[in-house]
N, C-alpha and C positions, 0 to 999 in steps of 0.2 A: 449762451447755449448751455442747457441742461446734459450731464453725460453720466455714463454708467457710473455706479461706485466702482469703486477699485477691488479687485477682484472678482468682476462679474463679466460674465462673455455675453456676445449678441450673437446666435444661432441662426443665421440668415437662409434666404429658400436656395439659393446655389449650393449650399453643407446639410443642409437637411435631410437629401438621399442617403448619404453616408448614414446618420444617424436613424435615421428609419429602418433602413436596412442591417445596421447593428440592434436595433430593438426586436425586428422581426425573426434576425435568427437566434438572439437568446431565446423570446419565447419559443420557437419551433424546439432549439432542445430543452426547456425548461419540461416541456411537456413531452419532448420521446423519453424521459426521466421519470415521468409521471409528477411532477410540481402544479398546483394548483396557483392562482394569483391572488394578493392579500393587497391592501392598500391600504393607508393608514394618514394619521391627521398631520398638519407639515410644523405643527408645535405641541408641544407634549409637556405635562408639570417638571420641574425641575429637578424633583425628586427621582423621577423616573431614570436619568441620567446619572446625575450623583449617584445612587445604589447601584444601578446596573454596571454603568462604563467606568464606576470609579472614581472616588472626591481625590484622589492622589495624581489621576493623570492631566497629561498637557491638556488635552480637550475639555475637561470637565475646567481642570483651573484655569488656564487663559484662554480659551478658544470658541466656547461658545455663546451665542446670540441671547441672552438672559435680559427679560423684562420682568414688569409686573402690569396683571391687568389690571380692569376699571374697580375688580374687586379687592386688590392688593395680591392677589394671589402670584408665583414666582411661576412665568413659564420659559420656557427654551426652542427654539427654532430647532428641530431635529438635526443634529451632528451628526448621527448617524442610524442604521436601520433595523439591526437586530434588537436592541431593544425595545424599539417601537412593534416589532413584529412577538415578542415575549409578553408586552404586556396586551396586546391585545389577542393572543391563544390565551391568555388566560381570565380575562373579560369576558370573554365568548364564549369559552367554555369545550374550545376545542383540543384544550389538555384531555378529553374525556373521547376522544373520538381515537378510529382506529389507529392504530402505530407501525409505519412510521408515518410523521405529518411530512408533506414533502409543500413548501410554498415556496412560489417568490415573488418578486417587487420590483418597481423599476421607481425611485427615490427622487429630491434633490435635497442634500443637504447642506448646512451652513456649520462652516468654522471662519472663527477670525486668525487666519495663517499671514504669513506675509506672502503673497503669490510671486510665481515663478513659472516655469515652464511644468503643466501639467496637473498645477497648481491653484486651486480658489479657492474664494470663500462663499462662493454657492458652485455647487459641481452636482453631478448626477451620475447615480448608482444604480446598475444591476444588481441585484442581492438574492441567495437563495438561504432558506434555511432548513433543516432535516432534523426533527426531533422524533425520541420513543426509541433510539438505536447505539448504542453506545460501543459498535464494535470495531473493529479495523475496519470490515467491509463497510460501514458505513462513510466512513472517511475515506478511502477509497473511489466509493461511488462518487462524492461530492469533487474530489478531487478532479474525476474521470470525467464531468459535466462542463468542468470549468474548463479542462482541455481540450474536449471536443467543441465547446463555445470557440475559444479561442482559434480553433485549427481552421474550424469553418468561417471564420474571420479571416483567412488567410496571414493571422499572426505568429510568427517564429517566439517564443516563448522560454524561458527557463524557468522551471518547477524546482522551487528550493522547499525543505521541508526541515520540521523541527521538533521534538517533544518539549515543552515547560513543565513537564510534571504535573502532579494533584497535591491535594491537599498533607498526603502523609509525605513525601517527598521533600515540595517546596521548602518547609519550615527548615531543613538543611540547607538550602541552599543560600537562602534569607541568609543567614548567620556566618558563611563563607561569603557573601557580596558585602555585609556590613566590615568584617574584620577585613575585608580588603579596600575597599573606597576608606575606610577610615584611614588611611596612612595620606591620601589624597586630599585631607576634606576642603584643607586650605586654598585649595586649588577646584573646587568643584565649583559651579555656577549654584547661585542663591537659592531655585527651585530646586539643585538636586541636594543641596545641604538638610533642606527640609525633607525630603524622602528619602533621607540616608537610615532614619530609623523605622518611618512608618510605611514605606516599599520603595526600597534599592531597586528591584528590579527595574523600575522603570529610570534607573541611573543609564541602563544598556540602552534607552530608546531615545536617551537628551538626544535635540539636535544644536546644541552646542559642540563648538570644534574641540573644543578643550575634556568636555566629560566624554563625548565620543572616542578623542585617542586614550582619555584615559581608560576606558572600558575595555580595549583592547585585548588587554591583557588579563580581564577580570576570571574567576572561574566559569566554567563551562557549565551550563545546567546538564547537560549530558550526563557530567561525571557524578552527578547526586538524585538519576531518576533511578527510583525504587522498579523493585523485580517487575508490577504490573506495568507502569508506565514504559521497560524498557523492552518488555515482551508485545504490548501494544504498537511500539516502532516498530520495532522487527518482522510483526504481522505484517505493519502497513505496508513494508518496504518490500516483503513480500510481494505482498497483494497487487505492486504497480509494476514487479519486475512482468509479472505472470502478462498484466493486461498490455506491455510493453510500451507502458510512460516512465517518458527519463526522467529524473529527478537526479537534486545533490544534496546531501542532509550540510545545512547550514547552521550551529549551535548558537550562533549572532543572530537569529530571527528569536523576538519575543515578544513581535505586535504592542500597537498601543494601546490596550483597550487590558482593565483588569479582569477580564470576567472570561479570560482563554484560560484553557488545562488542557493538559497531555498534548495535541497536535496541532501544530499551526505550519501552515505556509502562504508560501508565495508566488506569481506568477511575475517575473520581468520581462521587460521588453523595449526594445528602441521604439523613443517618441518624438523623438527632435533631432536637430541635428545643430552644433557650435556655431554660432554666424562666424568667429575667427579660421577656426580651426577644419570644418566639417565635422568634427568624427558626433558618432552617433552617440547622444547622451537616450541611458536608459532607465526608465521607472517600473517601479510594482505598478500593473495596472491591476491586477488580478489579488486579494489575498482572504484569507478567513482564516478556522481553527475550532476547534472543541469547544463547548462553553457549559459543561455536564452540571453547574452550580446555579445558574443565571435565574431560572425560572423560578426556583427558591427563594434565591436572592430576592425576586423582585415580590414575591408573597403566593407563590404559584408552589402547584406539588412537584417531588424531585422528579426531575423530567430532561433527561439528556439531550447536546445538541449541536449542533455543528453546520458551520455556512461560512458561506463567501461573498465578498461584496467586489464587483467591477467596476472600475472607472468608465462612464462611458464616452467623457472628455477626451480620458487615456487610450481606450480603445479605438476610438475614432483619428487621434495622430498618430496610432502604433498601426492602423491600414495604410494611412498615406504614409508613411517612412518606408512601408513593406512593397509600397509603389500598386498597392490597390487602386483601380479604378474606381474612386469615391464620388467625383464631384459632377454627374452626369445630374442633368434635373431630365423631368418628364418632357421631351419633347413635344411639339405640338404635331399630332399627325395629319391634321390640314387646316389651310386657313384659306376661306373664304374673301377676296377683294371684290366688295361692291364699289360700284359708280353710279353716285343719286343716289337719292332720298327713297327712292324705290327699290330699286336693289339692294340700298342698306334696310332698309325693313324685311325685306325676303330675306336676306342673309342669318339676319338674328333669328328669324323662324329655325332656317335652314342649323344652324348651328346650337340652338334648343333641342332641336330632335337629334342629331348625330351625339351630344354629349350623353340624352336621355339614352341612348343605345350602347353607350360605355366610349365613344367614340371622341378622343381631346381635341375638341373642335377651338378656332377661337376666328374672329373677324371683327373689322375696323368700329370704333366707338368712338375715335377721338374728331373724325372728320378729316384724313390725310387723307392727299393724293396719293396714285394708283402709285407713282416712283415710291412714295415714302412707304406707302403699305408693303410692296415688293420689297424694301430691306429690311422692314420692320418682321414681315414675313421669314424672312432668312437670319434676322436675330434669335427670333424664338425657335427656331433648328425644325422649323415646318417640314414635313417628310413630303405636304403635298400641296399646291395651290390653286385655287378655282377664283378666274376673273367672274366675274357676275355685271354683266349690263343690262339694258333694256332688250337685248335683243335675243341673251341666254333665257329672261325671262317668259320674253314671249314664243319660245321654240321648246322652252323644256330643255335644254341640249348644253353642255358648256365642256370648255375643255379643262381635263383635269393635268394639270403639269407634275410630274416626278420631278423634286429639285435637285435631287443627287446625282440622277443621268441624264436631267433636262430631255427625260420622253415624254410626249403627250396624247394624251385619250380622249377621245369626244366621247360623253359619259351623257347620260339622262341625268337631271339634276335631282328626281326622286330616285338614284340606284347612290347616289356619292359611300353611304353608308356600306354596301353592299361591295362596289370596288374597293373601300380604303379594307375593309372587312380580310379579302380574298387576297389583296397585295401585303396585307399583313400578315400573312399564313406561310 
C-alpha cells in the first residue's frame, strides 16, 4: 500500500467545513480591510528565497524543497509567501500603483521540519501583506485584521509584540549577541557556531535545547533600539491600547525570516491537547512584522511593508480545542427512495431539478432495498424523505416524511421543491 509522505495531512470531506468556513471568514475581513487577492506560482527560483528570507536562516539552510529543472536551473518549492508576493508587485509593476497596496493569499507551503503537533512539511497559509505605509498606524491596522480574523474564529489568542530594530540600531546589537554567545561557543550546536559571526541573531531562534537555554539570558534587543525604532513601539502600543487589543511586549520574539525590522509579532493559542497529561499545549498560529528593506532587497524600489501569515492547519485545531462546532458537513435536505426501475428514473429527473433550484437533493444509484435506502437515508443526516412507487407516480402525490419529528405530508410531487423551500425558512 502506497501512503502519504511523512509530513503531509489527508483533508477529508467530514473537516472540510471547518476549513471552508476558516477560508471564507478570512476573506470576508480581508476585504472589510480593503485587501485585494494575489496568487502566485507554488515554486519559485532559488534565488528568490536565499536574498529574500536569508542564506543564514534554518529554512533557506535545512528546510527547503530545492531541485534543479530539465534546464539545470535551481528551483524551490515556496517555503513561504511574502516573498513570493514581493517578487511578483514588482514583476507587475504594482510598486507604481496607489499606496497603500493592501493583498492577500491563501498558500501551501513546504519546509523539510521534523513534524509534530501543528506541524508539516506542506501546511497552508493565510497571508496578508500592506506595503507604501511605514507608520505605527499601519502596523496597527495589520495587527487589528489579524485579531478581528481570529476573534471571529471564535479563537482566544495572546498577542505578543516586539521591536528588532533597523538597520542603524541593529549593528549594536549584532556586537552585544556576538561578545556574548562567544563565552558559549563551545557549547553551541554546529549551525549556530556558523552564525555566531555572519547573524547571531538567529542564535535566539535555534530550536536546539541547548542554544535556546543558552539564549536565555542573551541581551535584549529592547535595550539597543535607537530613538526611532523605540518611538515607533510606543506609537504602536499606543495605537492598540486606544483600539483595546491586549498585547504583552515579548523581547524573545525575533521571527525566522531575515528580512523583519522594527515590529514583529505574534498571535498564540491552544491547538492540542497532551494524550498523557490533558493540559493544553499552545502554538503561534498567527505571526508577521515589518520588512521596510525586502522589496529592495529583492531588485524592487524602497518600498515599505508589513504582513502576516496564519496557519490554517493551526487555525483549524485552535476551533476545536475552543469547542467550535467544526465538524458538521452539508446535510442532505431530502432524499428521494424509488422502488423499480421506474421510479428510479423519475427520481434522478426528480432530483436533477431540485438540485438545479439550489435544493441538496440525493437518491438511490447503487440498487438497495427500500430498508437499506431508509438507513442510508438517515446516514447522510436527510432532513426529509420521499418513498417514490408506481403508485406516487401515477397520482402525482407522495408522502413527504420529516425525519427529526417523524411528521408527514402528502405533498404533489411537482411542489417537493416548494415544501422543502418554505420548511426551510
Amino acid at each position: 500500500m502506497i501512503i502519504k509522505p511523512r509530513g503531509t495531512t489527508d483533508i477529508l470531506p467530514k473537516d472540510t467545513p471547518v476549513w471552508q468556513k476558516t477560508e471564507q471568514t478570512a476573506r470576508e475581513v480581508a476585504a472589510l480591510y480593503g485587501y485585494g487577492e494575489i496568487r502566485f506560482p507554488t515554486f519559485e527560483q532559488t534565488e528568490l528565497f536565499a536574498r529574500g528570507v536569508g542564506d543564514t536562516t534554518d529554512v533557506v539552510q535545512k528546510e527547503m524543497y530545492t531541485f534543479l529543472d530539465k534546464d539545470g536551473r535551481s528551483m524551490t518549492l515556496r517555503p513561504e509567501g511574502t516573498a513570493c508576493v514581493v517578487r511578483s508587485v514588482i514583476e507587475n509593476g504594482l510598486a507604481g500603483e496607489a499606496m497603500p497596496l493592501k493583498l492577500y493569499y491563501f498558500t501551501s507551503c513546504f519546509r523539510y521540519e521534523k513534524p509534530a503537533a501543528g506541524r508539516y512539511r506542506e501546511f497552508y497559509q493565510f497571508g496578508t501583506e500592506l506595503f507604501g505605509a511605514e507608520t505605527p498606524a499601519s502596523d496597527a491596522q495589520v495587527i487589528s485584521l489579524a485579531d478581528t480574523l481570529l476573534k471571529r474564529l471564535g479563537i482566544r489568542a495572546e498577542l505578543k509584540i516586539n521591536s528588532i530594530g533597523c538597520k542603524n540600531c541593529r549593528p549594536k546589537y549584532r556586537e552585544a549577541l556576538i561578545s556574548y554567545f562567544r563565552q558559549y561557543e563551545d557549547r553551541l550546536c554546529d549551525t549556530c557556531r556558523g552564525r555566531l559571526n555572519s547573524n547571531p541573531m538567529r542564535i535566539l531562534d535555534c530550536k536546539s535545547p541547548i542554544c535556546q537555554d543558552i539564549a536565555k539570558n542573551a541581551p535584549k534587543v529592547t535595550e539597543y533600539l535607537c530613538e526611532e525604532c523605540a518611538s515607533h513601539m510606543d506609537k504602536l502600543k499606543a495605537l492598540l491600547d486606544n483600539t483595546g487589543i491586549s498585547y504583552e511586549t515579548d523581547p524573545g520574539i525575533v521571527r525566522g525570516l531575515d528580512y523583519y525590522t522594527k515590529t514583529v509579532f505574534e498571535f498564540i493559542a491552544p491547538i492540542d491537547r497532551d494524550a498523557k497529561t490533558n493540559e493544553l499545549k499552545t502554538l503561534t498560529i498567527c505571526a508577521g512584522g515589518r520588512y521596510d528593506g525586502l522589496v529592495e532587497e529583492i531588485g524592487g524600489p524602497r518600498l515599505p511593508g508589513i504582513g502576516f501569515a496564519a496557519g490554517l492547519d493551526r487555525l483549524v485545531a485552535a476551533q476545536r480545542i475552543a469547542g467550535n462546532n467544526t465538524e458538521k458537513t452539508n446535510a442532505v435536505r431530502v432524499y428521494i427512495a424509488p422502488l423499480g426501475e421506474v421510479a428510479s428514473f423519475f427520481a434522478q429527473k426528480a432530483v436533477y431539478q431540485l438540485r438545479e433550484k439550489g435544493i441538496y437533493a440525493e437518491c438511490d444509484i447503487v440498487g438497495r432495498s427500500l430498508k437499506s435506502q431508509m438507513k442510508y437515508a438517515d446516514k447522510t443526516g436527510a432532513e426529509y424523505t420521499v418513498i417514490l412507487g408506481d403508485n406516487e407516480i401515477e397520482t402525482g402525490k407522495a408522502v413527504l416524511r420529516n425525519m427529526k419529528t417523524s411528521e408527514q405530508t402528502e405533498i404533489k410531487l411537482d411542489e417537493i421543491d416548494t415544501i422543502i423551500s418554505k420548511e426551510g425558512q
